[in-house]
GURO-639664 format. One record per residue: x, y, z of N, C-alpha, C in turn. Coordinates in Angstrom, 2 decimals, padded with zeros to 5 digits. Each point is the difference from the previous one (the first is absolute). Example, Ala and Ser with C-alpha at 12.3 -4.5 7.8 and 13.67 -1.06 7.14 Angstrom:
2
{{013.19,-005.69,007.80},{-000.89,001.19,000.00},{000.90,001.20,000.00}}
{{-000.35,001.05,-000.72},{000.82,001.19,000.06},{-000.77,001.09,000.73}}
END
This chain:
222
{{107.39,-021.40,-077.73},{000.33,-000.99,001.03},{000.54,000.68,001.26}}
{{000.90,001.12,-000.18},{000.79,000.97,000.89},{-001.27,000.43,001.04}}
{{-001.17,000.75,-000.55},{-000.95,000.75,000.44},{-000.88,-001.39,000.83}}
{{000.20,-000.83,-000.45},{-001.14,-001.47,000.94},{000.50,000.04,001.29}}
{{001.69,-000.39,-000.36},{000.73,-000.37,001.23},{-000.02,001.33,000.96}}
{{000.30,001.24,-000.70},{-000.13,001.31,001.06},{-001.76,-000.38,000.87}}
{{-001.14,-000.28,-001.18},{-000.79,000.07,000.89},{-000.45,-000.64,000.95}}
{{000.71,-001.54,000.04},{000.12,-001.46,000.87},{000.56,001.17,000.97}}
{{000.72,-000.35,-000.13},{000.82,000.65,001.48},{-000.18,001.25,000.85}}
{{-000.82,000.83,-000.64},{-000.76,001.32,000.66},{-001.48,-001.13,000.23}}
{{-000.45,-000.47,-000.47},{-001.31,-000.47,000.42},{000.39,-001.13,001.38}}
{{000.79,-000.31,-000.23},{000.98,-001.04,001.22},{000.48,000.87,001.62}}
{{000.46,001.17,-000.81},{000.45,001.20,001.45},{-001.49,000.10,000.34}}
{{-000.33,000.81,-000.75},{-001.63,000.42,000.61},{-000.46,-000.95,001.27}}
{{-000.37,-001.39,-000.67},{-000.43,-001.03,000.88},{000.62,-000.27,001.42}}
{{001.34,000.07,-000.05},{001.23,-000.25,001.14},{-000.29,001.33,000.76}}
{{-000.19,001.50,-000.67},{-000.20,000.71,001.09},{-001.48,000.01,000.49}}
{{-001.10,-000.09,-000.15},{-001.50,-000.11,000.24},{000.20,-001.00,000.95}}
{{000.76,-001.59,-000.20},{000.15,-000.75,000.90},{000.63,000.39,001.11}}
{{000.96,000.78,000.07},{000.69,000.56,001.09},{-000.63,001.05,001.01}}
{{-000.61,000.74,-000.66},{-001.28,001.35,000.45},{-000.67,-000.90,000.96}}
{{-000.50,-001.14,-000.14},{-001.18,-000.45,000.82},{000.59,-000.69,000.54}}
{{001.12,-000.68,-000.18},{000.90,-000.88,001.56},{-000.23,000.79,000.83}}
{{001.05,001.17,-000.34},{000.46,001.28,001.09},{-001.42,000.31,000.81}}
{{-001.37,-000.25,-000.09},{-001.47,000.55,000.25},{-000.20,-000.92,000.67}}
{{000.05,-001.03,-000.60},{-000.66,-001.09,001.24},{000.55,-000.62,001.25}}
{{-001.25,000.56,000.48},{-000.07,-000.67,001.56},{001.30,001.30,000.62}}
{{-000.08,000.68,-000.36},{000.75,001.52,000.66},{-000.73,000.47,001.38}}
{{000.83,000.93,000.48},{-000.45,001.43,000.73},{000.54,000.89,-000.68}}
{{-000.68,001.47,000.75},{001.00,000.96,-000.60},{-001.02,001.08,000.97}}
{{000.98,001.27,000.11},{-000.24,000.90,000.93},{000.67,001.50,-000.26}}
{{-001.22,001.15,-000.79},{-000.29,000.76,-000.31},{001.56,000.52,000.45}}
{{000.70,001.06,-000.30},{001.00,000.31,000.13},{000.34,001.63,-000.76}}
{{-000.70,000.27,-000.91},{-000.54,001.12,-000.55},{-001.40,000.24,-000.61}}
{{-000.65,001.06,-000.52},{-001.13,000.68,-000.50},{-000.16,001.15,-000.38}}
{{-000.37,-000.28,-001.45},{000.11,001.91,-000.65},{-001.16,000.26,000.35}}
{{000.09,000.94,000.53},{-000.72,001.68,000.26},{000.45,001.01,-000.07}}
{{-001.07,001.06,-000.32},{000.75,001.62,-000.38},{000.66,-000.33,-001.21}}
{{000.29,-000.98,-001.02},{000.79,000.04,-000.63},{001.59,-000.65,-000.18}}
{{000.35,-000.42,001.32},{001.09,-000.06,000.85},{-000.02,-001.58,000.62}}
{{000.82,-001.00,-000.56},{000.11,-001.24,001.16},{000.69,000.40,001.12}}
{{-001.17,-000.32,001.32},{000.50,000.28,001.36},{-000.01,-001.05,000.85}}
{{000.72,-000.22,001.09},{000.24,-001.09,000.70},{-001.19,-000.22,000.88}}
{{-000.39,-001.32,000.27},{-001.12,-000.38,000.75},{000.32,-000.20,001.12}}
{{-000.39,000.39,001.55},{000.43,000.00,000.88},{-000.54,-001.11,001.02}}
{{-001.31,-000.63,-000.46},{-000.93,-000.76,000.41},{-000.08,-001.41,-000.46}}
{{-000.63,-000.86,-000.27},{000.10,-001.24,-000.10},{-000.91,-000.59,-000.78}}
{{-000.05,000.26,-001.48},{-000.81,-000.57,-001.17},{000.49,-001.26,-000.60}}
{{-000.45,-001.09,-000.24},{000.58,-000.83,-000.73},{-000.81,-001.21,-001.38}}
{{000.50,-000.09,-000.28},{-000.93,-001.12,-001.39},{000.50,-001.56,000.56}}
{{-000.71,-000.75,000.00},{000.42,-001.61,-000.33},{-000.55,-000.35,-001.21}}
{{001.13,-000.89,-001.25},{-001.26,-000.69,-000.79},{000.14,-001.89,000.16}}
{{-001.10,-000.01,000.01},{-000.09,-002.03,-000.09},{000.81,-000.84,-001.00}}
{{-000.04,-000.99,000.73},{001.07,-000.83,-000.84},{-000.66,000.14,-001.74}}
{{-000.95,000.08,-000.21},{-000.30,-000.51,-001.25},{-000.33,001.30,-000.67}}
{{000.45,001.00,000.69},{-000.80,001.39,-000.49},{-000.88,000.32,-000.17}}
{{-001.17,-000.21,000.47},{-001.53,-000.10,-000.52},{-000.32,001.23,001.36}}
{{000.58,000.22,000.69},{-000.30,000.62,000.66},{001.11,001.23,001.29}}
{{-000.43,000.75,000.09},{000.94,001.31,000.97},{-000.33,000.51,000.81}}
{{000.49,-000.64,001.41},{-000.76,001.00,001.26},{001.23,000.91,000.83}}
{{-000.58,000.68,000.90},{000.99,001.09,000.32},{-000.78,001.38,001.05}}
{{000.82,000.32,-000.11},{-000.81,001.29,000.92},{000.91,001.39,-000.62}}
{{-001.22,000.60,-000.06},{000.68,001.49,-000.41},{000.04,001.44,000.70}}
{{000.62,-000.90,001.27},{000.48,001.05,001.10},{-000.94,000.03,000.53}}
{{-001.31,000.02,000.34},{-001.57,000.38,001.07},{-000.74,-001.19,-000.31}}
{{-000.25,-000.85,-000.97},{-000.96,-001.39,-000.26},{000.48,-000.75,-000.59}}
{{000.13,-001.51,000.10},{000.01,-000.85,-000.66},{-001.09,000.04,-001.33}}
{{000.54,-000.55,-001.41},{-000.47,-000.25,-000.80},{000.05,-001.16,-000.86}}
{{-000.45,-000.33,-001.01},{000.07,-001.44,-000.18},{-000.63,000.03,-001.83}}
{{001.28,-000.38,-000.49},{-000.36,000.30,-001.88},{000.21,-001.14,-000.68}}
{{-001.32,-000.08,-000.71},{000.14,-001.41,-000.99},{000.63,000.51,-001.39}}
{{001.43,-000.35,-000.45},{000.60,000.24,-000.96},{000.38,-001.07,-001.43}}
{{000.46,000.54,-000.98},{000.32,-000.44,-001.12},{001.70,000.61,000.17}}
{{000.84,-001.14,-000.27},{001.77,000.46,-000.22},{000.42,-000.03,-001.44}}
{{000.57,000.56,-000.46},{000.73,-000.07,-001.47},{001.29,000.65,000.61}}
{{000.52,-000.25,-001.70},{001.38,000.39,000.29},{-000.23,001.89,000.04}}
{{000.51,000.61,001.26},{000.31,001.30,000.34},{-001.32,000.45,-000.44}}
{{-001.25,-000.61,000.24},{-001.17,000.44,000.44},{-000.65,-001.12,000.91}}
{{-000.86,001.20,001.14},{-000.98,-000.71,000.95},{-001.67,000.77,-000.16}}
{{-000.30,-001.04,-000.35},{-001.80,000.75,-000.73},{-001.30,-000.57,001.68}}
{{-000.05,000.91,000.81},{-001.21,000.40,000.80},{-001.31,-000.24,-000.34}}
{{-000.09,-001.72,000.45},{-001.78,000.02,-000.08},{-000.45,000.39,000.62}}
{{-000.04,-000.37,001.72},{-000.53,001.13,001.29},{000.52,-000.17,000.48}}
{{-000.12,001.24,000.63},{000.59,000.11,001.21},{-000.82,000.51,001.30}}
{{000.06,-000.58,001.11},{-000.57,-000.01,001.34},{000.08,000.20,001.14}}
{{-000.46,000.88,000.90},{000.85,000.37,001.41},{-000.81,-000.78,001.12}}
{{000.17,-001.09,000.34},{-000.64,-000.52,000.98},{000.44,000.85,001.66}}
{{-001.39,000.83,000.59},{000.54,000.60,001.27},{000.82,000.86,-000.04}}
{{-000.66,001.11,-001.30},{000.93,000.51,-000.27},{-000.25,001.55,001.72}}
{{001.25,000.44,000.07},{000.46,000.36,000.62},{-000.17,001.94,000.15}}
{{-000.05,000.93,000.45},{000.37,001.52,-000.59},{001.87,000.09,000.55}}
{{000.12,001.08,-000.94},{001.38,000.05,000.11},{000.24,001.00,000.96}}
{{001.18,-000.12,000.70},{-000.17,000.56,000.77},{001.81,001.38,-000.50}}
{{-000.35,001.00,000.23},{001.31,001.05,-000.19},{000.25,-000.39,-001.80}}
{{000.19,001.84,-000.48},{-000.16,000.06,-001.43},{000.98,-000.67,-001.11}}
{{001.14,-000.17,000.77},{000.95,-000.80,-000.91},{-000.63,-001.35,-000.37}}
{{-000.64,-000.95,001.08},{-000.20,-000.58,-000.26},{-001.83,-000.17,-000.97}}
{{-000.56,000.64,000.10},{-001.21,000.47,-000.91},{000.45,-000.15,-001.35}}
{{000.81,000.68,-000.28},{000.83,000.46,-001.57},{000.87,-001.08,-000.08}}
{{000.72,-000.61,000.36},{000.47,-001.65,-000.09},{-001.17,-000.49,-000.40}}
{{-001.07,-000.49,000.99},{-000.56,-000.72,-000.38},{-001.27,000.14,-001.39}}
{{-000.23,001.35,000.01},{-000.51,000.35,-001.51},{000.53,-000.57,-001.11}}
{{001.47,000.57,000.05},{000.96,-000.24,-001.49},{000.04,-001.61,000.13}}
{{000.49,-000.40,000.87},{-000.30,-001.69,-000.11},{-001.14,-000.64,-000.58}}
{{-001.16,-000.07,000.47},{-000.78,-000.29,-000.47},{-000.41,000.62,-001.50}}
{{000.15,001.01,-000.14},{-000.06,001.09,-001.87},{000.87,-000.99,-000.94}}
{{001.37,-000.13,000.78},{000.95,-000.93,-001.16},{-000.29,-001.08,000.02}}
{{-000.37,-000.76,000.99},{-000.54,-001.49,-000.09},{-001.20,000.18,-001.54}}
{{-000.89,000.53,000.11},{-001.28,000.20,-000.75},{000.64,000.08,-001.35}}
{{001.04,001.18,000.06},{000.32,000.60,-001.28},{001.06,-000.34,-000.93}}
{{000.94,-000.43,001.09},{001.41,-000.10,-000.78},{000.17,-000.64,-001.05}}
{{000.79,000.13,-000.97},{000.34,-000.65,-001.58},{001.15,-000.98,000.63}}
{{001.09,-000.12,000.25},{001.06,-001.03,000.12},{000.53,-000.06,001.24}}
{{001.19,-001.05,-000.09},{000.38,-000.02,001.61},{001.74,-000.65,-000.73}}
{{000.85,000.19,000.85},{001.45,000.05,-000.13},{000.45,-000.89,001.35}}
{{000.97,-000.86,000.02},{000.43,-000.95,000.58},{001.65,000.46,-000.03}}
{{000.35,000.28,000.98},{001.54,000.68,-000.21},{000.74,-000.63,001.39}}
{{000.39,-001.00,000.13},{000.76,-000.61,000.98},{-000.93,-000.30,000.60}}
{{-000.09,000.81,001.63},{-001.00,-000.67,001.30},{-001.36,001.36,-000.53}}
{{000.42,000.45,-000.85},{-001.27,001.68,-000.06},{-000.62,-000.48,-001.07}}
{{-001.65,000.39,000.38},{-001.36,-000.38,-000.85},{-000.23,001.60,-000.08}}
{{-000.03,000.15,-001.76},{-000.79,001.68,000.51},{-000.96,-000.08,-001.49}}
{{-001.32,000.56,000.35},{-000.84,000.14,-000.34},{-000.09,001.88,-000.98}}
{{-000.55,-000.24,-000.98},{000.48,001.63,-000.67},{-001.76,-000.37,-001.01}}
{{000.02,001.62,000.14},{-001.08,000.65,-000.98},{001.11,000.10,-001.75}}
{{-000.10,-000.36,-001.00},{000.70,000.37,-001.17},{001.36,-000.13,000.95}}
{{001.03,001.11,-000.06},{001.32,-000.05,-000.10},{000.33,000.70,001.70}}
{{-001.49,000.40,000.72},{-000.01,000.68,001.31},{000.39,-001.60,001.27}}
{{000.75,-000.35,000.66},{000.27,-000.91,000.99},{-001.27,001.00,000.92}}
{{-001.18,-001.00,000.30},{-000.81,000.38,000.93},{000.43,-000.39,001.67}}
{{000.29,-001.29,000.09},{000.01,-001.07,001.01},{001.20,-000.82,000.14}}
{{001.47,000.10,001.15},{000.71,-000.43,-000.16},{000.65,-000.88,001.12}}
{{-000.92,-001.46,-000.02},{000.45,-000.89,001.22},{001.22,-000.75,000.02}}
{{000.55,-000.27,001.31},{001.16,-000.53,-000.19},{-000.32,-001.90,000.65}}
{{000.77,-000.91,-000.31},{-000.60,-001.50,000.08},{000.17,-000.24,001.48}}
{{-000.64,-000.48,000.66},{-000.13,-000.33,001.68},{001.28,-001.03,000.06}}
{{000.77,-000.51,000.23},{001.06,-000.93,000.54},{-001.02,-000.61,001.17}}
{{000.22,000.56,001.14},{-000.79,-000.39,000.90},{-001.20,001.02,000.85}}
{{-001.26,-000.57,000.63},{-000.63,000.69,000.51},{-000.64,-000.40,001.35}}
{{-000.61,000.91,000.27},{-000.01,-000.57,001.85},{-001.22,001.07,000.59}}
{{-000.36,-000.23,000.88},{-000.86,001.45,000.96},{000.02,001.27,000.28}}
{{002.19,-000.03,-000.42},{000.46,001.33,000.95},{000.82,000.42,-000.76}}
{{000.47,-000.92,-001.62},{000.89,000.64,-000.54},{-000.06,-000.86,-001.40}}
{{000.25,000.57,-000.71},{000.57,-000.35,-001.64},{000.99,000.05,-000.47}}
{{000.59,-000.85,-001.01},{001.16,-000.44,-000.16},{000.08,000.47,-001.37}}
{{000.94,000.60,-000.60},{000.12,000.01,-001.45},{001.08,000.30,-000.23}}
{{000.47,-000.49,-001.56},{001.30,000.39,-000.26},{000.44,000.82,-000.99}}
{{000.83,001.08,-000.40},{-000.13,001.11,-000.77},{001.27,-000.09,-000.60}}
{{000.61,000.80,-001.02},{000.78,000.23,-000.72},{000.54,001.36,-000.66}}
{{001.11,000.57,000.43},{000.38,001.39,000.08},{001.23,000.07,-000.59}}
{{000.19,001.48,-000.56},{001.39,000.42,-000.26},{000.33,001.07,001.20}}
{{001.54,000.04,000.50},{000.48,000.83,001.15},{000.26,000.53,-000.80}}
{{-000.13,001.64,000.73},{001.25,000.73,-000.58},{001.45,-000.18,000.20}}
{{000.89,000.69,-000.38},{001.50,-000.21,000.40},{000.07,001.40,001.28}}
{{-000.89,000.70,000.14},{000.40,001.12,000.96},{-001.40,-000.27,001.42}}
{{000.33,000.29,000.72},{-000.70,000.63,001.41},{-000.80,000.94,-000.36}}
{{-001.36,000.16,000.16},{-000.82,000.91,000.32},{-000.18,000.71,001.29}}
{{000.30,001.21,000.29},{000.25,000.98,000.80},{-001.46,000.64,000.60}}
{{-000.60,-000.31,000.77},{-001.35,000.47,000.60},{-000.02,000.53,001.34}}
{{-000.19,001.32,000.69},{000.19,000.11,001.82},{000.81,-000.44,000.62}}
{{001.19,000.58,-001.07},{001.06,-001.01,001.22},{000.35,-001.43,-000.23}}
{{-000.91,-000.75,-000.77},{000.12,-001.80,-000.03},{000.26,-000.22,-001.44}}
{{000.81,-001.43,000.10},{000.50,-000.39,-001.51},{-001.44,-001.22,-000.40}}
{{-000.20,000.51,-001.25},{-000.81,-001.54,-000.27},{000.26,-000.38,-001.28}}
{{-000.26,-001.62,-000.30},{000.42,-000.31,-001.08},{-001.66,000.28,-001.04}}
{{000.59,000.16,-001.46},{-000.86,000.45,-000.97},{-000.41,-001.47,-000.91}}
{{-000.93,-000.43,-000.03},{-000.24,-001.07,-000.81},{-001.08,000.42,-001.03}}
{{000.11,-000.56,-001.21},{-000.77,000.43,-001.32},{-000.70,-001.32,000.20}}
{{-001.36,-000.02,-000.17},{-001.17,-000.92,-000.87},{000.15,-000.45,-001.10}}
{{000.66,-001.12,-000.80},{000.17,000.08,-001.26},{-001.44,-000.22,-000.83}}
{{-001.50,-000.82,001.10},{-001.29,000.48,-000.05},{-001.03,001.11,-000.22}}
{{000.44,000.53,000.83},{-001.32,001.02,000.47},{001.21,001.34,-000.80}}
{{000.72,-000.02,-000.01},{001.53,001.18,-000.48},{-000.39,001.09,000.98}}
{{-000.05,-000.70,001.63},{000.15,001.30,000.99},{001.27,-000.71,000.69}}
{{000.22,001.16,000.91},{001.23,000.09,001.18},{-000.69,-000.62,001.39}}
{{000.55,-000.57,001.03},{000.01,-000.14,001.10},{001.11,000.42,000.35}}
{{000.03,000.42,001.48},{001.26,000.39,000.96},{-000.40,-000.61,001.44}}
{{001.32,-000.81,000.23},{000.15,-000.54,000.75},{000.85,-000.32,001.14}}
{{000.25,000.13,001.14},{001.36,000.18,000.80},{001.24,-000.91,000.13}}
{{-001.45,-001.35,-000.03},{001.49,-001.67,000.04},{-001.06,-000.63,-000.50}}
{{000.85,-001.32,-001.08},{-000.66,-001.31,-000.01},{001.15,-000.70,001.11}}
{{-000.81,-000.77,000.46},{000.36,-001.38,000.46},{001.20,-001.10,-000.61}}
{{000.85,-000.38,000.35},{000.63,-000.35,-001.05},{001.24,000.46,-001.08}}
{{-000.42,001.54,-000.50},{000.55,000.74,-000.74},{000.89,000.94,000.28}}
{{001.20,-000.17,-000.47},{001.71,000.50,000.32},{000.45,000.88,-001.10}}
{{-000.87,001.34,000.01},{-000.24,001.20,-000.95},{001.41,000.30,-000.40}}
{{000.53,-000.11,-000.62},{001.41,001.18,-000.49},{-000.39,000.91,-001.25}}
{{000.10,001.53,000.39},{-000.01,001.15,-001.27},{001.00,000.04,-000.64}}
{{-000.51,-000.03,-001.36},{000.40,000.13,-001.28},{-000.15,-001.41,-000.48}}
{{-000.50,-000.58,000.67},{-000.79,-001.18,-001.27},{-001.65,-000.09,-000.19}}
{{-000.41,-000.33,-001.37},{-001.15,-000.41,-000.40},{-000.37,-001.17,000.40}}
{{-000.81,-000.20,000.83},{-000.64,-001.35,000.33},{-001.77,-000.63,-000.67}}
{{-000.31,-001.10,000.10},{-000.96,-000.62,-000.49},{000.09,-000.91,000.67}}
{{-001.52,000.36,001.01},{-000.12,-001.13,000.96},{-001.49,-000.64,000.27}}
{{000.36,-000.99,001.07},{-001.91,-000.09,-000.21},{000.17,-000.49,001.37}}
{{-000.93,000.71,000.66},{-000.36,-000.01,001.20},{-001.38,-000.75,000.54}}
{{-000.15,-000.59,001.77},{-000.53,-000.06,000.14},{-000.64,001.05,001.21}}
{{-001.77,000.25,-000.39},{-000.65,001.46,000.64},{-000.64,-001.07,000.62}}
{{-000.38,000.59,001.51},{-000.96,-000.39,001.44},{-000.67,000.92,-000.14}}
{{-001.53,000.30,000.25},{-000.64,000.59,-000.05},{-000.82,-000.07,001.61}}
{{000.26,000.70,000.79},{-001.09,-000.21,001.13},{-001.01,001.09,000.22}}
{{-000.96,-000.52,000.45},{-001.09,001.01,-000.15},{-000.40,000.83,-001.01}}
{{-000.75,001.27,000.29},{-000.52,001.16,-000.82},{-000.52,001.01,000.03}}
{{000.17,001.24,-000.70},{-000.43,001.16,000.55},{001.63,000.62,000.74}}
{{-000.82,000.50,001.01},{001.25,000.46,000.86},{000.92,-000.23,000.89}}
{{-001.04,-001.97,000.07},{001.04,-000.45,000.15},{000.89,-001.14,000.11}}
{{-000.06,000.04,-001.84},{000.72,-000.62,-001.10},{001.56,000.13,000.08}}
{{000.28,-001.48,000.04},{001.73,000.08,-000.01},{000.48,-000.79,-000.59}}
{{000.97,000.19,-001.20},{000.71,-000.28,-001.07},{001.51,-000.88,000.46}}
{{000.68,-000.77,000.03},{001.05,-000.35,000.04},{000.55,-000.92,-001.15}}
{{001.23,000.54,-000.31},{000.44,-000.95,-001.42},{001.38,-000.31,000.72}}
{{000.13,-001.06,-001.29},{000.98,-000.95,000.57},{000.48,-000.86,-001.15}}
{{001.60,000.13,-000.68},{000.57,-000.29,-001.08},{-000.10,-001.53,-000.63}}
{{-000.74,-000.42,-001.02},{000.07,-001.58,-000.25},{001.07,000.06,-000.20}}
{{000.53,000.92,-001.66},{001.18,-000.45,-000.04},{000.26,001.25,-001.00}}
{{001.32,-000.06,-000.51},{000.27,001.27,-000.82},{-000.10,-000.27,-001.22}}
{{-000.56,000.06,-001.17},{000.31,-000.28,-001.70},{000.93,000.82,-000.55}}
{{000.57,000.96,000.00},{000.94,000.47,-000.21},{001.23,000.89,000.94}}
{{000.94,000.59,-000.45},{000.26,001.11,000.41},{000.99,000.50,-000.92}}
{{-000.01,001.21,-000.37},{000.84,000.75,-001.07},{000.69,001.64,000.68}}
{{001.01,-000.43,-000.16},{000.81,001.31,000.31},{-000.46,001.03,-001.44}}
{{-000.07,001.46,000.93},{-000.78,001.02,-000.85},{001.03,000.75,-000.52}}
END
């Protein structure tokens, strides 16, 4: 009787999270934010992004040089690729973006699962994170809106002379360095956990980043 009820209730989670996987999906944006190559997740400097439809049946987007357009199947922490299509499609122009847009399209085709971790969609080969977008808040002509989630360090990072603050990915498990958020009233020697909001304008070279504090989730003296 013990073993029924264990399995009611794991067959019950299961359902509640599969249902939750595809809320979080529908009728989204989202906008490329990392991409493994070389081996290595590296930051995207350009402007790739996925939409999927309200009903999931379908995912369009651009992967940095062309719009594309994919008729899909959703499950829970899988997305199965019937086709996919580049209407007008485009040449890429400068090699970063070539190799973006390769691996994009390779993991679209290929990938086994996909992970839902706050506002971050990331797409992985087996246990490799291929593709790691962060959720659009808002979007516009000239800039993108998204919101992120970081640990500070408790110390100053020391670079040429300039202090910047150190934030961990609890996502992607890289570093950013940064000079100021917006908002944010740094004191060293505490641990912070925060979640920010990132402006994104433009791209390339000349792409400009500005963050700006929603609010703090923690702070712990170190």
């Amino acid at each position: 009787m013990l073993f029924f009820q264990l399995f009611i209730s794991f067959f019950l989670l299961s359902k509640q999270n599969a249902h939750d996987e595809l809320s979080a999906l529908s009728g989204t944006q989202w906008r490329l934010v990392q991409c493994n190559y070389d081996n290595k997740l590296r930051t995207v400097n350009h402007r790739a992004t996925l939409t999927f439809a309200d009903d999931l049946s379908e995912m369009i987007g651009n992967d940095g040089c062309s719009d594309i357009n994919c008729q899909i199947v959703v499950g829970y922490n899988k997305i199965t690729i019937k086709s996919i299509t580049s209407p007008g499609k485009k040449s890429c122009v400068g090699k970063e973006k070539l190799t973006v847009a390769k691996n994009f399209i390779s993991t679209l085709r290929n990938h086994t699962s996909y992970k839902i971790s706050g506002n971050y969609l990331t797409f992985y080969n087996g246990s490799i994170a291929r593709l790691v977008f962060a959720k659009i808040i808002s979007d516009g002509e000239e800039s993108t809106i998204i919101k992120r989630s970081y640990k500070v360090d408790p110390v100053y990072y020391n670079k040429g002379g300039r202090k910047y603050l150190k934030l961990h990915d609890f996502v992607s498990q890289t570093n950013i360095y940064i000079e100021k958020i917006a908002g944010f009233s740094f004191v060293p020697g505490y641990i912070y956990n925060i979640e920010m909001k990132t402006t994104i304008l433009g791209e390339g070279t000349s792409k400009k980043t500005n963050y700006e504090l929603i609010r703090v989730v923690s702070k712990v003296e170190k």
